[in-house]
C-alpha positions, 0 to 999 in steps of 0.5 A: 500500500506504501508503494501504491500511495507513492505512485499515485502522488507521483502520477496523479499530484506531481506537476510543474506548480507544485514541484518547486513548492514542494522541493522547497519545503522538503529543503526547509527541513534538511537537518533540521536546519529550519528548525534549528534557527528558529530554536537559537532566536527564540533562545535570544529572548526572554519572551520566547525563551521558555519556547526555544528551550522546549524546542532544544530538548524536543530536537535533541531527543528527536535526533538521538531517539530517531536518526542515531537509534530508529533509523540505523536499527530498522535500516529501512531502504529508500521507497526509490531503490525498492518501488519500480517506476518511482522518480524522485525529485530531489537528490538522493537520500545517504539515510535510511528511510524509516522514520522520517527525520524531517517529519520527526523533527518538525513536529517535534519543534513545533509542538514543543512550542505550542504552550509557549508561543502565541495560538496562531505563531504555533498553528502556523508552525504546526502547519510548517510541520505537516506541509514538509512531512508531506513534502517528504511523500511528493518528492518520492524520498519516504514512504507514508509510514516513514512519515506517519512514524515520524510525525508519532514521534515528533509529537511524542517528544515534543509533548515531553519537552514542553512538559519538561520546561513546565516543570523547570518553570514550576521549580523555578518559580517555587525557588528550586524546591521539589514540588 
């Protein structure tokens, strides 16, 4: 059915609009680059801080769990090598396949945000999230799997983080006692 899903995007979605558009959000998500930079100003300020710091725990976990453990572990082949008449549009992947780091990634940023930006800043970047994820699908380079268990495990430990800081923002606030 993964393959089935591929080929049908590619045969029935792709097309010159949405080529570029698609590339550029797959290429948004490169190593978390996007979300990297993001995290690292929101750290600048104190408004946003709480915000940044939420993202670094979730990006952390997400790499270590998912691209040092997951990834290596499962040892998934790219759809491309494996599914007969798929094209990518991108270049060539030196990873495995499962899961999807730039799913994980993004959801994991952007949900360990959430709490902590404005509503619409938060449905904005969740947003950002899906629409690469998805971009992963259209350029041929995940399977939906990859991508449905990347998201899983973004939103995982975006959860996790953003719970993390709310306790280290209750433990702050109670002067660093056990609560």
């Amino acid at each position: 059915m993964d393959g089935s899903i591929l080929l049908f995007i590619q045969d029935n979605i792709r097309n010159p609009v949405l080529n570029p558009v698609m590339k550029g959000l797959s290429f948004l998500g490169n190593k978390g680059i996007f979300w990297v930079i993001l995290t690292l100003v929101l750290l600048i300020f104190a408004k946003t801080r709480k915000a940044g710091l939420a993202s670094v725990i979730a990006i952390l976990l997400t790499f270590i769990f998912n691209d040092l453990f997951l990834k290596n572990t499962v040892a998934r082949i790219r759809p491309y090598e494996v599914i007969e008449g798929l094209t990518i549009i991108v270049a060539k992947e030196n990873s495995y396949s499962f899961a999807s780091g730039h799913a994980a990634i993004a959801f994991a940023s952007s949900v360990s945000m959430f709490r902590w930006l404005p509503r619409k800043a938060s449905v904005c970047l969740v947003v950002l999230a899906a629409l690469i994820a998805l971009s992963r699908l259209y350029v041929g380079v995940h399977y939906p799997t990859d991508v449905l268990a990347g998201t899983v495990i973004g939103i995982v430990f975006g959860l996790i983080a953003s719970f993390a800081v709310k306790k280290i923002t209750e433990r702050k606030a109670n002067g660093g006692s056990a609560a």
